[in-house]
C-alpha positions as a printed NumPy array, in Angstrom:
array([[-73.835,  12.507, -31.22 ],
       [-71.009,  15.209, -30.771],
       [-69.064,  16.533, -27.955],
       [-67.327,  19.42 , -27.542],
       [-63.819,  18.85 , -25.876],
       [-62.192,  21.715, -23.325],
       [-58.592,  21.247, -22.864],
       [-56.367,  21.627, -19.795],
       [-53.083,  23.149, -18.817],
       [-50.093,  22.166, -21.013],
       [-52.022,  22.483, -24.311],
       [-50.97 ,  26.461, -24.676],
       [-47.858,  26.946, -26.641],
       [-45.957,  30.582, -27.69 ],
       [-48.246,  32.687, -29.811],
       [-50.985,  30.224, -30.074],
       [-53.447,  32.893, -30.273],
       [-52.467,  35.324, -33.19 ],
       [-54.007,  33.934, -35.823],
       [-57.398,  33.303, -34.016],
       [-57.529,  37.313, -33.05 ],
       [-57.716,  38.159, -36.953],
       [-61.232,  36.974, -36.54 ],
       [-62.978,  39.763, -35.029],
       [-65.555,  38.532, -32.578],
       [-62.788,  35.966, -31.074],
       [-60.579,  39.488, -30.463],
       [-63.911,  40.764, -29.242],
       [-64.253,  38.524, -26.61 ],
       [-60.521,  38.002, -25.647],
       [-60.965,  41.866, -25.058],
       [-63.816,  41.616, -22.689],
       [-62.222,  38.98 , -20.768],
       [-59.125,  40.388, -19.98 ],
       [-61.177,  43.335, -18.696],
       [-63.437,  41.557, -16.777],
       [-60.131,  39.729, -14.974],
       [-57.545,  42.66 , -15.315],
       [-55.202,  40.237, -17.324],
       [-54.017,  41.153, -21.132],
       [-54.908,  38.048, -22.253],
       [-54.2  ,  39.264, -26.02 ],
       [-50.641,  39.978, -25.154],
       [-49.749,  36.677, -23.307],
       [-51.842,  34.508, -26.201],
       [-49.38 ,  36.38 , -29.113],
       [-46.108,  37.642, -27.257],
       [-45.413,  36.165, -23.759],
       [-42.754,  33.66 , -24.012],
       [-43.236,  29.925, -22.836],
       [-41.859,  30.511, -19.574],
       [-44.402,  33.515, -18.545],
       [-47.737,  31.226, -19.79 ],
       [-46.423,  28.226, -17.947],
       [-46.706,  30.066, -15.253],
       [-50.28 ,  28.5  , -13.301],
       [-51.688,  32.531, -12.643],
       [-51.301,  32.916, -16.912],
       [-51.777,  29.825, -18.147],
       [-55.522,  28.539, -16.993],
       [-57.304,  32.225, -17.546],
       [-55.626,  32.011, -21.113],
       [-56.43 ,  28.557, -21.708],
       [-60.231,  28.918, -20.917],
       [-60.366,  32.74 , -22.305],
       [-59.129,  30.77 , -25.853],
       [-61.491,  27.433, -25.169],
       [-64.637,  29.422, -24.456],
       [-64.004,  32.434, -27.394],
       [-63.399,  29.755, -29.738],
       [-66.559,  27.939, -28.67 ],
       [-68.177,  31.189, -29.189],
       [-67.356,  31.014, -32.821],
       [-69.48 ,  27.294, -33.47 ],
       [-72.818,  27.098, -33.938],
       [-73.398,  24.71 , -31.122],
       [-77.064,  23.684, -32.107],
       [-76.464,  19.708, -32.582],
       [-73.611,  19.489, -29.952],
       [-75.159,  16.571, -27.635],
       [-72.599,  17.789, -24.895],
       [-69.399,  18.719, -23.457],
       [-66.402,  17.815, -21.319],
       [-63.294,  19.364, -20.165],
       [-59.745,  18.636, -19.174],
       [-58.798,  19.487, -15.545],
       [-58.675,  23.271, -15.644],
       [-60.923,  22.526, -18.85 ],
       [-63.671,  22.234, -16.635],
       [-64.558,  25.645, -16.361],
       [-64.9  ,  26.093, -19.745],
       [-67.392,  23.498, -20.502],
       [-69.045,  25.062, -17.342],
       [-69.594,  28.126, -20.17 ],
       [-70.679,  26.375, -22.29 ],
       [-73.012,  24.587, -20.997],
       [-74.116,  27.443, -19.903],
       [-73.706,  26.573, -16.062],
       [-72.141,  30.004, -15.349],
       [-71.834,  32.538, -17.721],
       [-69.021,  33.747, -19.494],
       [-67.664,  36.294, -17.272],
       [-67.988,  34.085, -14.127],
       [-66.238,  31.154, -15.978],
       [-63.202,  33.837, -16.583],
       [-63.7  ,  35.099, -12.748],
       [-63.532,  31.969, -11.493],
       [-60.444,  30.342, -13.581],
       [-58.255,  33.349, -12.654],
       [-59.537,  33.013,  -8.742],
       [-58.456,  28.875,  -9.764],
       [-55.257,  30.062, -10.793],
       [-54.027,  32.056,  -7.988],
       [-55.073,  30.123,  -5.451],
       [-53.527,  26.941,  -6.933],
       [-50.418,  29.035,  -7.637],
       [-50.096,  30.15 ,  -3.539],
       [-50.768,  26.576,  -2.764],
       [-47.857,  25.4  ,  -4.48 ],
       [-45.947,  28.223,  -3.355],
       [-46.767,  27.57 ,   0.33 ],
       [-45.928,  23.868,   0.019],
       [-42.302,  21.67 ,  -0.154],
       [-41.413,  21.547,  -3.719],
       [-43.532,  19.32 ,  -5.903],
       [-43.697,  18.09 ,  -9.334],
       [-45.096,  16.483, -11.947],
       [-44.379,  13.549, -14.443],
       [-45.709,  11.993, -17.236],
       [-45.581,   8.327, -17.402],
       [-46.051,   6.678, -20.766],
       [-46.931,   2.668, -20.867],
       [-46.655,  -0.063, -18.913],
       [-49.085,  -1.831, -16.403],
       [-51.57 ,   0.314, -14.569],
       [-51.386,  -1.482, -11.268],
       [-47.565,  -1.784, -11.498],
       [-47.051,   1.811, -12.453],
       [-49.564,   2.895,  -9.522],
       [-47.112,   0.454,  -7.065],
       [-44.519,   2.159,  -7.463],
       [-45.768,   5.659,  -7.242],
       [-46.881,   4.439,  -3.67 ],
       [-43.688,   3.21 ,  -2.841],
       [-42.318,   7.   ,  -3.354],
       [-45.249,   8.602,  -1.487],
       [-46.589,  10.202,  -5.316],
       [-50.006,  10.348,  -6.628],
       [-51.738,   9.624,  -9.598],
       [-52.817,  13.108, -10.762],
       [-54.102,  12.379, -14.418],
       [-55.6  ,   9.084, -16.111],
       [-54.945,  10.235, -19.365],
       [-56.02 ,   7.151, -21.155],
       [-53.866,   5.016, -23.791],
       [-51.439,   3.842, -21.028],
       [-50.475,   7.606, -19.957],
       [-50.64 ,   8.343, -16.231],
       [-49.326,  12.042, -14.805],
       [-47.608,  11.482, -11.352],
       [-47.215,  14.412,  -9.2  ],
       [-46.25 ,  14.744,  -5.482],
       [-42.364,  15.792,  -3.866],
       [-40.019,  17.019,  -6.154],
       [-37.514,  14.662,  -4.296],
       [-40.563,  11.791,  -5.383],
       [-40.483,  12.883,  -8.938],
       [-36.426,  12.909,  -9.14 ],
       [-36.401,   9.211,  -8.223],
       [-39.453,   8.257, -10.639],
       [-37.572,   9.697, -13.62 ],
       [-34.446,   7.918, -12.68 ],
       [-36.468,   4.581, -12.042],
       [-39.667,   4.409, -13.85 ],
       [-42.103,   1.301, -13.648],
       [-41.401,  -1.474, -15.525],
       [-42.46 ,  -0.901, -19.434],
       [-42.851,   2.836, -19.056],
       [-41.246,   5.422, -20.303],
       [-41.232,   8.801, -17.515],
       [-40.815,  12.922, -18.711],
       [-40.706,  15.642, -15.954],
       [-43.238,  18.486, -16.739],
       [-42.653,  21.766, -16.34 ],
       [-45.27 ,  23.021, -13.849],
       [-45.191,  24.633, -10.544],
       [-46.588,  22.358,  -8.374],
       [-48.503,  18.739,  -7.603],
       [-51.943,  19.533,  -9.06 ],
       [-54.647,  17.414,  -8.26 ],
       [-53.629,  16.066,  -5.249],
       [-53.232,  16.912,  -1.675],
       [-51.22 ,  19.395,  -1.653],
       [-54.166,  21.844,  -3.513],
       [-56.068,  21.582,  -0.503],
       [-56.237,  24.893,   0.468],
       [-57.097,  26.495,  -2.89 ],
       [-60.124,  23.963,  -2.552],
       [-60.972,  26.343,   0.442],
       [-60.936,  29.16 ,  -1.529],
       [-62.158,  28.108,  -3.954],
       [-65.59 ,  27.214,  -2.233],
       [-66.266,  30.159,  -1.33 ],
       [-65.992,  31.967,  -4.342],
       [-68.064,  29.704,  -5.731],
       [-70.839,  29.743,  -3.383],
       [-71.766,  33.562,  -4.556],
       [-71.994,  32.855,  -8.394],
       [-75.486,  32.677, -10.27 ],
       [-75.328,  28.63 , -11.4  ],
       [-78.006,  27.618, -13.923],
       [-78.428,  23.577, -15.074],
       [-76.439,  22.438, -17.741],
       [-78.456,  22.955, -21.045],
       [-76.724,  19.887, -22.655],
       [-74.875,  17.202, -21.464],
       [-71.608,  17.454, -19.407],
       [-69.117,  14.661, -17.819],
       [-66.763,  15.275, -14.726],
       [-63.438,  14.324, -14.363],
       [-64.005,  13.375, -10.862],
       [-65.433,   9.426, -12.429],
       [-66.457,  10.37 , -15.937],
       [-69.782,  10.429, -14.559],
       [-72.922,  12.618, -16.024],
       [-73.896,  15.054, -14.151],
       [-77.521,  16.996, -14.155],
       [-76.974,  19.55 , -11.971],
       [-75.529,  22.798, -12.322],
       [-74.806,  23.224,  -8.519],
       [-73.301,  19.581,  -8.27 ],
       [-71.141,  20.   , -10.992],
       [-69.225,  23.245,  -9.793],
       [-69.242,  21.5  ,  -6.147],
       [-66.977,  19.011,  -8.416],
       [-65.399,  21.246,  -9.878],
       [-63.975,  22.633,  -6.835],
       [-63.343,  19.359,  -5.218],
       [-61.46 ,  18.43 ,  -8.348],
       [-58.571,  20.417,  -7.778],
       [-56.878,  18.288,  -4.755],
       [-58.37 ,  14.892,  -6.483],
       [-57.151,  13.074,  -9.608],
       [-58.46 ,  13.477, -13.232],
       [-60.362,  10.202, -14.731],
       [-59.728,  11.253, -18.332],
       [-60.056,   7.888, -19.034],
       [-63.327,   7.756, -17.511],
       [-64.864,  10.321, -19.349],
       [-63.495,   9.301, -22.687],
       [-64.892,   5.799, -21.593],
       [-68.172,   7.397, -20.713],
       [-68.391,   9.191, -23.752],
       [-68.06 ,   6.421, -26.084],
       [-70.67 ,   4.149, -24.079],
       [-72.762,   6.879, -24.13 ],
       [-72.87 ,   6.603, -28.303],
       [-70.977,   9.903, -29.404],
       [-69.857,   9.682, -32.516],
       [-67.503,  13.005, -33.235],
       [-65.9  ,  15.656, -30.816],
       [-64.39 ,  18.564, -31.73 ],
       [-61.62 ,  20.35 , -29.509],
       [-61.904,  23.886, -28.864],
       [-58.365,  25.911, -28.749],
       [-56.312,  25.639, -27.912],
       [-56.256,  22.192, -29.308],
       [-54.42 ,  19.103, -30.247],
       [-53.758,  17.44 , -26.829],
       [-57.145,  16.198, -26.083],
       [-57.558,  15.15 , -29.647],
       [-54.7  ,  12.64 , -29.386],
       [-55.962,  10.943, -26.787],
       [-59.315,  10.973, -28.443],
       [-57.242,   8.881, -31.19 ],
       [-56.323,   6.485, -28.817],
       [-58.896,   6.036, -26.681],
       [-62.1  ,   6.633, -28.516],
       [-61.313,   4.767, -31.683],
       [-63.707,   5.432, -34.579],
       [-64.573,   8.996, -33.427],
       [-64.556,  11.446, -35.698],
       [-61.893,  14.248, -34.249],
       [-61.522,  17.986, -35.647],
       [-59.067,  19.859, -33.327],
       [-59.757,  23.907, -33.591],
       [-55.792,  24.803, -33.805],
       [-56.262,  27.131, -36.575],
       [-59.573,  29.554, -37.547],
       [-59.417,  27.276, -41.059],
       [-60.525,  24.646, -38.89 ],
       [-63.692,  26.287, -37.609],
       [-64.748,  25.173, -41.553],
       [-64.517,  21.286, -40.678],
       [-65.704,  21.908, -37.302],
       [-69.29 ,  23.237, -38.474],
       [-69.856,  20.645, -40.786],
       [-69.61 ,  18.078, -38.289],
       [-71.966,  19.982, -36.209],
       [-74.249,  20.217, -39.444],
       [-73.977,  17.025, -39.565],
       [-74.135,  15.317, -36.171],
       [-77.822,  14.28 , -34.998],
       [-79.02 ,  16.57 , -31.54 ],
       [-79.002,  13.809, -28.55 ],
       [-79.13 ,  14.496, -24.851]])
């Protein structure tokens, strides 16, 4: 049983895309997107520098605009189902085939912007990764600093976000065990503080044409399986100002019997903690086009299952 793996913001890195836009329908398909969103997605997937696509408005339409055209490129026939990362979501929306193509793209950069204001509108916030150590002690002392668990990651990793002020004094004095890195983002995703792009959000959504998933697909919300098209973009939404149960879903996954996942671009990230956290999984991470080779052969040879 194989699942296709969408990954969130973070995973995008300088020039990621240059070598996938030598194959023609992935350049194809970048072009209609940035139409259909007035973005040059081309431009910020081969020249922007790291600072312009960390920026939240860039970096989910290019994320999903790479995950989906990617996806594109697989012959998805024995892939059993699908889950994304966060923003990832609305790219295994896609392909699923929950919204089309062109909504998934409308919708991301609608996502983006209105996360971006939120953060703008807010007192400054950050993020943190928090690597090891007890759950239930690291989730103490995020409490006693008024943070929030953003991310379950899996493999002992936790994201914190909340008050930059919250954040400074985390780094200085992490849990017990742990090991804490600042990220470089521009505001608490996943928690409160998105509220109002949840707003928004909603009612963007409640205008698109949303279909039921034609394989399977998990939600970050508690790794659950969801069968309904409408449900799942209602969690979507809700998602944004709630945290991420990677964990969950990986968890799900793996009690569910899949066997192999592959990671659509731009990859890596998700793959990692696919190493830690669904051991004996076969993994193929699409960071290249010459991995579209290994990717189609575990599709070959992966056995349909829904």
């Amino acid at each position: 049983m194989l699942v296709i793996l969408a990954p969130g913001q973070g995973s995008q890195k300088p020039g990621f895309m240059s070598s996938w836009l030598e194959v023609p329908l992935y350049r194809s398909t970048l072009e209609q997107f940035s139409d259909a969103i007035s973005l040059d997605l081309i431009k910020h997937g081969t020249l922007s520098d790291e600072e312009t696509i960390r920026d939240t408005a860039i970096a989910q339409p290019l994320i999903v605009s790479a995950s989906i055209a990617t996806a594109v490129l697989l012959d998805k026939a024995n892939a059993s189902g699908v889950a994304g990362h966060s923003v990832g979501e609305v790219s295994a929306a896609a392909i699923a085939g929950v919204i089309s193509n062109t909504d998934a793209m409308k919708l991301v950069n609608i996502r983006a912007q209105a996360m971006a204001k939120a953060a703008a509108s807010s007192e400054v916030t950050g993020m943190a990764a928090i690597l090891g150590g007890e759950q239930e002690v690291v989730l103490a002392r995020l409490a006693e600093l008024g943070l929030s668990a953003a991310n379950y990651n899996g493999g002992g990793q936790i994201v914190a976000a909340g008050s930059k002020i919250g954040i400074e004094k985390l780094v200085a004095e992490g849990p017990q065990g742990s090991k804490v890195i600042p990220l470089s983002v521009a505001g608490a995703f996943h928690t409160s503080y998105m509220l109002p792009a949840v707003s928004e959000l909603e009612n963007f959504t409640s205008s698109l044409n949303i279909s039921e998933p034609e394989i399977s697909i998990w939600s970050n919300q508690n790794g659950q399986l969801v069968q309904s098209g409408q449900d799942f973009i209602q969690l979507l939404v809700g998602q944004i100002a709630n945290s991420v149960r990677w964990d969950l879903c990986m968890d799900a996954m793996v009690q569910a019997g899949v066997t192999a996942v592959i990671e659509v671009s731009p990859a890596g990230t998700l793959a990692g903690l696919a190493k830690r956290g669904m051991p004996g999984v076969e993994i193929v991470a699409l960071k290249e086009p010459k991995d579209l080779e290994a990717a189609q052969d575990l599709l070959t040879s992966s056995t349909k299952k829904v």
